[in-house]
Each structure stands twice: as C-alpha cells, then as structure tokens.
N, C-alpha and C positions, 0 to 999 in steps of 0.2 A: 179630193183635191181642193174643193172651196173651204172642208172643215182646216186644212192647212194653210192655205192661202190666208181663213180668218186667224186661226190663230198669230197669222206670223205679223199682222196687221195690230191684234192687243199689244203683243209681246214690243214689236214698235214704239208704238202708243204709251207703253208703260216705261220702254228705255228712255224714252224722249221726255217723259214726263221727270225721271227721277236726273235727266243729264242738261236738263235746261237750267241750269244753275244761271241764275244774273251777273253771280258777280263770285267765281273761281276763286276757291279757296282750300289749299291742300290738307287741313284738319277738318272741313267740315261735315264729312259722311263720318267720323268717328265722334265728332261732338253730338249729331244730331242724334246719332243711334244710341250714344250713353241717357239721351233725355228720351226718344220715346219707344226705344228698344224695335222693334221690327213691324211697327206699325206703319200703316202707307202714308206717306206724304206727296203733294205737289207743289210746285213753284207759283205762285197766284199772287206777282205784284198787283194785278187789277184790284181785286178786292183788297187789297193791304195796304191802308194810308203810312207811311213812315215819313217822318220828317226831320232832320236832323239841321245844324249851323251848314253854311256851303263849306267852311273852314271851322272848326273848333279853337280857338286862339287860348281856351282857358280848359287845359283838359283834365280838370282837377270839377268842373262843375259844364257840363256837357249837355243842354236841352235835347230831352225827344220825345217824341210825342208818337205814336201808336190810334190806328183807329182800327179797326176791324167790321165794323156793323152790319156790312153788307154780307158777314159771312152768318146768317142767323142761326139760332138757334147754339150759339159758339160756346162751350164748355168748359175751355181751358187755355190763358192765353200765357207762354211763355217765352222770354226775352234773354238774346244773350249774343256776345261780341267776340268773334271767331278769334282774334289776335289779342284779348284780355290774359293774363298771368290766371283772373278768377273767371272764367267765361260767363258762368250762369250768373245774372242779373235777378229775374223777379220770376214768380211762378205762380199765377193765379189760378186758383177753382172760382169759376165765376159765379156759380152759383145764382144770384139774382143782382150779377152787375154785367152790363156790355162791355164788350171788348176793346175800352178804351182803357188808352192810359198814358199819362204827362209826367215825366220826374228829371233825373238829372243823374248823370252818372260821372265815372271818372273811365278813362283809358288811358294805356300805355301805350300805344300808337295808332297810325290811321289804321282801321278796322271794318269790317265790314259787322253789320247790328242787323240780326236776323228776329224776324216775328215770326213765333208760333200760334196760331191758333186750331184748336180741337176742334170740329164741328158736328151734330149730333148723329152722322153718319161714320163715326170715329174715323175720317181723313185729317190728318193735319195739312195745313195751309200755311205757305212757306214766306212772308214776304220780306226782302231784304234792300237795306242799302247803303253806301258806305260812308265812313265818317271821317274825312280829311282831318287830319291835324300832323302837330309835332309830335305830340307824345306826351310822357310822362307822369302823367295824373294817379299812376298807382306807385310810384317812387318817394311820394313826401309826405310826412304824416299830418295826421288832422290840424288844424289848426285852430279848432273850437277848444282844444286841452288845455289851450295856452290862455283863456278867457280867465279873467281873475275869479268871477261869479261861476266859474264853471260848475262847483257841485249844488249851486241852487240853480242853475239854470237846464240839466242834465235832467232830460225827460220832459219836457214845457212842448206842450202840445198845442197849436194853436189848428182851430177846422171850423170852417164855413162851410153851409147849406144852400146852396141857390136850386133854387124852383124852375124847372125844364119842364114842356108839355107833356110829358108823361111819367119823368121820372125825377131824378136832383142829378145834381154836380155836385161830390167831395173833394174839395180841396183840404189838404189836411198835410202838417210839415210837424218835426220833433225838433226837438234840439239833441242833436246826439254825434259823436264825432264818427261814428261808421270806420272806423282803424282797421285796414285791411291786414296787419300783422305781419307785412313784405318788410317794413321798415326793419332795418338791425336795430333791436332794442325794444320795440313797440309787440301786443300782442293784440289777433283780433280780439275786438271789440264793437258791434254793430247788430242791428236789430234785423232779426232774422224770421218773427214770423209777426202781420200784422191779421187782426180777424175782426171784418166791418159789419155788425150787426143793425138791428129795425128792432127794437125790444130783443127778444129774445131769439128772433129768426135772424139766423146767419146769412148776410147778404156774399159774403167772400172771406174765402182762406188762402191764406198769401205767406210764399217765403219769401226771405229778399235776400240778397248775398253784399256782401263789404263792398263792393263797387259801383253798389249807389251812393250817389256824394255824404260827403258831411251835412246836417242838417236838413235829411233827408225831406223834398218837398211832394207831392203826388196828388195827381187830379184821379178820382174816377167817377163812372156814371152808371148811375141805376137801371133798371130795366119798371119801376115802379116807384110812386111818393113814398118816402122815408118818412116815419110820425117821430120818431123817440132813433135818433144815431149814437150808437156807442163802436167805438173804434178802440182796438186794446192793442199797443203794441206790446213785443217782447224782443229781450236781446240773449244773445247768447251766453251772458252774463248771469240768468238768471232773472234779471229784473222785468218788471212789468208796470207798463205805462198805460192810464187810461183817459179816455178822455168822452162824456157825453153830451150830444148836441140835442135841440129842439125845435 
C-alpha cells in the first residue's frame, strides 16, 4: 500500500510539474516537444530572469533580455515565441558562455517568449512571459535594403569587450536585414548560425532564425577572461562575416 500511495504522490508531482504552465497556450506542448523531443522539463520562473517592454509599441525591434545563472552548470539555452509565424528565435550550445542573453526580435502579436535552459542533469527549465503588443512586426520587410550604402554596409560588424570579475560581456551587432521571407516578394535572407571563439577555443555555437530584428544587436557573457575574441557570423546566403576583438 505505501509502494502505491508513493507512487501516486511522483506521478502527482510530475502532472503538476508538466501542468503548471504560467501563462496557457494551446500550441505549446507541440512546440516544446518539436525542440526537445521527450526530454523532462519544468516550469522554473524563479530561476529564469525574463524581461521584456510592459507594452511593445515598436514590434519590428522588441527588447528582451534572458538571465539564467542561477541554473549552473547550464548547457543549452533556447528562445522562442509561442504565437510567432517563425517560433524558434536563438539556440545556444553554451559551451563556455552563461546563460545570458540581450537582443531584439520582431513579433506578430502579443505572445508569450518562453526560456529554455538545459541544465547538466539534462532537466530543461521552462521560464516564460508574455509580451503585449499590437502586432505586426513580421508583415513589413527590412528596411536596411532601402539604405543607399546598403552593399558596403552589409556585413559591418561592430563588438566591444568589457571586463567582468570573472569573465567579459560581448556586445556585438551586424548590419544585416534579417528578411523573414513572409513578405510577398521578398526571400529569406538572415544570419543563421553565429560561432564565439578565445583563439581557437569555441566559447558558443549559436543558430538564430529571421525573427531576430534587422541589424541584429546581442549581449552575452563568459563564464571566463577572453584574450584574443573572434566571432564569425554566417547567413543562409552562404556568406560569412568575421569580426576579431582584443
């Protein structure tokens, strides 16, 4: 009787854990299960910083910010927007970066922006939340196309280094129109995988999908001093942009 009584006490434990969703959203057991296939997750706003506008008023260029830190030892940090046309946002192997991360996206309406992070117990850690607006930010095409200087300015990589007690902060932005290919007329066009190296050691292998903004901007942060930063982005184009810091 107690080996039943325990069991039915996990089996609780584990409905409650996969049915505490924060914020109800009818695609997102099939979104979440196409990104990590039938591995266990939990709902953990506590450890998941997310921070987004109270209102987005410009949803063509959308601030959010992501902290994770408290989950250590964090492996794999993934981002994406249950009501997006593109859902998946960014997809980091952290490799020897924390689980932060700063950029800017675009949505098609208010949406709920879910954090994934991997922790070395292979649990992901779910945290979410939502992001008012009007809409429309994946309806109107780039607007960097239209720059006269567009094809000298296409690829212009600009990244700063700052010095943390233990580790840097990369701030680093392109110049690139990120064209999600929704438009009638337009095809994607957008930088899909970024790879942040220390010399020759890979600090992070990153995708990113068309619904990060135009000139796409992104903060992350080391888990150790950087000597020699080389960051290469690539677009689905074929092309390849580099850029080394010191």
């Amino acid at each position: 009787m107690k080996h039943i009584f325990l069991l039915f006490i996990l089996f609780s434990i584990s409905l409650n854990a996969q049915n505490k969703n924060p914020i109800i959203s009818p695609i997102f057991d099939d979104l979440i299960k196409s990104i990590i296939q039938n591995d266990k997750y939990i709902f953990d706003d506590d450890n998941i910083i997310l921070k987004v506008p109270d209102f987005a008023d410009n949803p063509f260029q959308v601030p959010i910010y992501v902290n994770g830190m408290k989950i250590l030892n964090a492996k794999r940090l993934v981002l994406f927007a249950d009501y997006n046309p593109i859902a998946n946002i960014i997809d980091i192997k952290l490799e020897h970066l924390l689980p932060v991360i700063s950029t800017n996206i675009k949505i098609a309406q208010e949406t709920p922006l879910r954090a994934l992070i991997l922790d070395d117990k292979n649990i992901w850690h779910v945290g979410s939340i939502n992001i008012k607006s009007n809409g429309g930010g994946c309806d109107i095409s780039a607007q960097s196309s239209n720059n006269y200087e567009y094809e000298q300015l296409l690829g212009k990589i600009k990244t700063e280094l700052f010095q943390k007690e233990e580790g840097n902060r990369i701030k680093t932005s392109i110049f690139h129109p990120m064209e999600t290919g929704l438009i009638f007329g337009t095809n994607e066009f957008y930088i899909n995988s970024i790879i942040i190296k220390d010399k020759d050691k890979v600090l992070a292998n990153i995708k990113s999908t068309s619904v990060i903004s135009e000139n796409p901007r992104f903060i992350f942060e080391s888990k150790n001093k950087i000597d020699d930063l080389n960051i290469e982005f690539a677009d689905n184009d074929g092309n390849i942009y580099k850029e080394q810091k010191k």
